[in-house]
Each structure stands twice: as structure tokens, then as C-alpha cells.
C-alpha positions as CSV (number, residue, x, y, z in Angstrom):
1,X,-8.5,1.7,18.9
2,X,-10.0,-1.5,17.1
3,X,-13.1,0.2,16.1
4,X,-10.9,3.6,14.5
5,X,-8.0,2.3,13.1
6,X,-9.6,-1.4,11.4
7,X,-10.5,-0.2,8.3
8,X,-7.7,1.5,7.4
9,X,-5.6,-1.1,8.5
10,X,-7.7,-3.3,6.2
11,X,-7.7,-1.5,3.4
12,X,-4.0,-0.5,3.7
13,X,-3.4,-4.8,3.6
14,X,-5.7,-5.5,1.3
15,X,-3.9,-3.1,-1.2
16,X,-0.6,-4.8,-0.6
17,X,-1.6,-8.0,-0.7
18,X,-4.6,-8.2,-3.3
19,X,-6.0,-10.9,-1.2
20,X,-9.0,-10.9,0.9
21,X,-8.5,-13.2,3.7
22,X,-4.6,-12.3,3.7
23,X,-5.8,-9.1,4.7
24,X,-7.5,-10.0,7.0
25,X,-5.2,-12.8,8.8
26,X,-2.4,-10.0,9.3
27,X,-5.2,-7.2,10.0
28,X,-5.8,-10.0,12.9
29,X,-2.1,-10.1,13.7
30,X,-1.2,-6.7,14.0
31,X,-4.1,-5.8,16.9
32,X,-3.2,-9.2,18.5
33,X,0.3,-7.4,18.8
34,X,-1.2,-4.6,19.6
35,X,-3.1,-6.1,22.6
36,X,0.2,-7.9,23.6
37,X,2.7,-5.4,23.0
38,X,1.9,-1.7,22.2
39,X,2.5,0.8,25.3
40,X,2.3,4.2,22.6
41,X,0.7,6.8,25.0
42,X,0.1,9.0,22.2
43,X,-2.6,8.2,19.3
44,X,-0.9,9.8,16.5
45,X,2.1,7.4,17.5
46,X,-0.5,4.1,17.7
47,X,-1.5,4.7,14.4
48,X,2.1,5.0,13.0
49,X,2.9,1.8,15.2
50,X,0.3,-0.2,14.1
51,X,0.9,0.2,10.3
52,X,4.1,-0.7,11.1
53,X,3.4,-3.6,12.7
54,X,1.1,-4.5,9.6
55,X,3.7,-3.5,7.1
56,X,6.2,-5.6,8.7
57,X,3.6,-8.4,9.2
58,X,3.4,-8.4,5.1
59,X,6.9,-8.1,4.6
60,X,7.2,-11.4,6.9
61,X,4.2,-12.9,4.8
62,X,5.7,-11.5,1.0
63,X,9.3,-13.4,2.3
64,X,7.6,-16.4,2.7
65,X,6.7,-16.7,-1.0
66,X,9.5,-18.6,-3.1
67,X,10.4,-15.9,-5.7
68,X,9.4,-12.5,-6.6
69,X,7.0,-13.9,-9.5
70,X,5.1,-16.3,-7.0
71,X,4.9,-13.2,-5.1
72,X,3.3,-11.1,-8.0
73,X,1.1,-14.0,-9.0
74,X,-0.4,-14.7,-5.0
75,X,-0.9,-10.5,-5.4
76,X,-4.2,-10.9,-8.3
77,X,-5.5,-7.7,-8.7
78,X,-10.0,-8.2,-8.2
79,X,-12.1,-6.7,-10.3
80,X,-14.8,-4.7,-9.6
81,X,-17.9,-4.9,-12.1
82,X,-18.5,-2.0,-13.9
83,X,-21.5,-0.7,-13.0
84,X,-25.0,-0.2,-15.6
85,X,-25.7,3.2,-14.0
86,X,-24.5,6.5,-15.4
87,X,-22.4,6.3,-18.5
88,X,-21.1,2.6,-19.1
89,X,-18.0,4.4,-21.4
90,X,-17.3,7.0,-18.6
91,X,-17.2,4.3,-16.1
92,X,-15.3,2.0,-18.5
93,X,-12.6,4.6,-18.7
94,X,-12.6,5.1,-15.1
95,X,-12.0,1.5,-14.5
96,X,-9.5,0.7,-17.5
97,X,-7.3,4.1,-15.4
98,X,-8.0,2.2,-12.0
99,X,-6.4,-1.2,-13.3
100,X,-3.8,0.6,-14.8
101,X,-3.0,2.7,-11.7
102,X,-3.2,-0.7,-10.0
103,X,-0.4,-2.5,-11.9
104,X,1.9,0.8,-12.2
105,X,1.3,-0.1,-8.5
106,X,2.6,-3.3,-8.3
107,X,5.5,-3.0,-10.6
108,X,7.0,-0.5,-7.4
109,X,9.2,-2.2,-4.9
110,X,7.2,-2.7,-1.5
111,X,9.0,0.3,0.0
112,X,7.8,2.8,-2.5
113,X,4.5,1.4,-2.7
114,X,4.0,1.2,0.8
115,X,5.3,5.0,1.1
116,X,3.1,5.9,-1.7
117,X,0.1,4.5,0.1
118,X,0.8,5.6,3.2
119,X,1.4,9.1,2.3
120,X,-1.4,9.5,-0.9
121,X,-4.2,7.1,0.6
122,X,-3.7,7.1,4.4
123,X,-2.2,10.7,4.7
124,X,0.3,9.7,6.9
125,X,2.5,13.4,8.2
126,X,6.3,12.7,7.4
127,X,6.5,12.5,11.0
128,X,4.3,9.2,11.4
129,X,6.0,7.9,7.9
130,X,9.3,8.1,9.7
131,X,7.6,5.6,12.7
132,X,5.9,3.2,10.3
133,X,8.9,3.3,8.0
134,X,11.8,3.1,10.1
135,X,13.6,5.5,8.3
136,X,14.9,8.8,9.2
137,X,12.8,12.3,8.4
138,X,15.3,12.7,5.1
139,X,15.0,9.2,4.3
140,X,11.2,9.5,4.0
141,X,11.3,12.6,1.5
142,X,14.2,10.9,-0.8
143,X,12.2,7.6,-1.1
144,X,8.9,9.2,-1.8
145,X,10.1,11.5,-4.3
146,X,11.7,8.8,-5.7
147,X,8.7,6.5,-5.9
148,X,6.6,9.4,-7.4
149,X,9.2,9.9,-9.8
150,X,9.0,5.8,-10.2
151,X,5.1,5.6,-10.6
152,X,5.3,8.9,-13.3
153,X,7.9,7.1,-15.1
154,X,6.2,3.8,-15.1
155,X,2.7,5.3,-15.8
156,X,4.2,7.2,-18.8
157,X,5.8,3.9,-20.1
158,X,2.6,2.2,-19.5
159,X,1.0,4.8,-21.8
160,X,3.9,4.7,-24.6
161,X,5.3,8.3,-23.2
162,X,8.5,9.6,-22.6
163,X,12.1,8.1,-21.6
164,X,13.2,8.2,-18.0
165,X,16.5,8.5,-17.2
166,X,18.0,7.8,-13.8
């Protein structure tokens, strides 16, 4: 289970966090729970349980900051360096819409982001949303179509586009 669902796990932490070895402290956390803990027969269910686990893990570890901005500042987004192959303004542009994906990103509530990542990235079912969630089936589709309609809105803003209206 280690070997399938690590990187994932990883990645899925490491976009929430924006830090390295945070990642990889509560990637460390969740399978010691798992080890402890998790009796999930099924492995559709183990996967929905152990981002859960991971999701609550940086919940626990975004609480522990003082304030929302303390929050936002431990959460540094890393650049990547652009690389000298291919076309440097292509892969400028590429990079310039990645960093602004990113901060869209970050200006969503944890919920929505989470949702949004679990659903886009991870391609969670609604079904294994509802178990890493904790929300009902209904829930799920109201607070993902609300945090696309978030991340359009704040994109759009971001590029000096429309008004949103809620």
C-alpha cells in the first residue's frame, strides 16, 4: 500500500503545504496511522481513507499556525527553473500560467482547494470524495462547483476580467 499510494500522498501534501519536509512529516504520519489504525478491506476505500487521514493531518498542522497570514506565508510557493531547452518565451508563459494557477490556488479556502485537487489532480470518484471529505454525496457536487466557480472567478480577477457575483 506504501509503495502505490506514497507519491500521491506526497504530491497531494506537498501542494497544500508548499513545503518540502512538511510533506513529508505528515506523508510519514498518515501511513504510521495507517499501520496503526486502518482495517478498510477494500482498496478503493484505503485510498479515500488515507487522504483523509492526510488532509486531516494538514488541517491539524495549518491550525497550529497563529493566523491565516502566518499560514499563507509558511505556504511559499518553489519555483522551478525555467528550462534553456525548447522555446525559453513558450516555457516562460507556461511558467508565468503555472504561478498564477498556483496563487488562484491558494487564495481558495482549504476545503475547495482540497476538493479541487482531489477531484482535477488525484481523480478522486464523488464516491471516494465523499470518504476523504466527510461530506455527504450532494455536499461534494455543491462545494466543487462552488470552488470551480471560486477558482474561475478568482482567475478572471487575477487577469483583470469580469465581475462575479454571488
Amino acid at each position: 500500500m506504501f509503495e502505490q499510494y506514497q507519491l500521491p500522498l506526497y504530491r497531494y501534501l506537498l501542494q497544500m503545504s508548499r513545503n518540502e519536509q512538511i510533506a513529508e512529516e505528515l506523508l510519514q504520519e498518515t501511513f504510521y496511522r495507517a499501520m496503526v489504525s486502518l482495517q478498510v478491506k477494500d482498496m478503493i476505500q484505503a485510498r479515500a481513507w488515507l487522504f483523509k487521514v492526510a488532509r486531516n493531518l494538514f488541517i491539524d498542522w495549518t491550525r497550529k499556525s497563529k493566523s491565516e497570514q502566518q499560514m499563507i506565508e509558511q505556504i511559499q510557493i518553489k519555483h522551478e527553473s525555467i528550462s534553456n531547452l525548447g522555446n525559453p518565451e513558450l516555457q516562460f508563459e507556461k511558467k508565468t500560467r503555472q504561478q498564477e494557477l498556483e496563487a488562484v490556488m491558494k487564495q481558495l479556502p482549504e476545503r475547495m482547494r482540497t476538493i479541487i485537487y482531489l477531484r482535477e489532480i488525484q481523480g478522486f470518484t464523488y464516491k471516494e470524495l465523499t470518504t476523504a471529505m466527510n461530506l455527504t454525496e450532494s455536499q461534494v457536487k455543491v462545494t466543487l462547483h462552488r470552488a470551480r466557480e471560486k477558482f474561475r472567478y478568482y482567475d478572471q480577477q487575477k487577469k483583470g476580467g469580469y465581475e462575479y457575483e454571488e
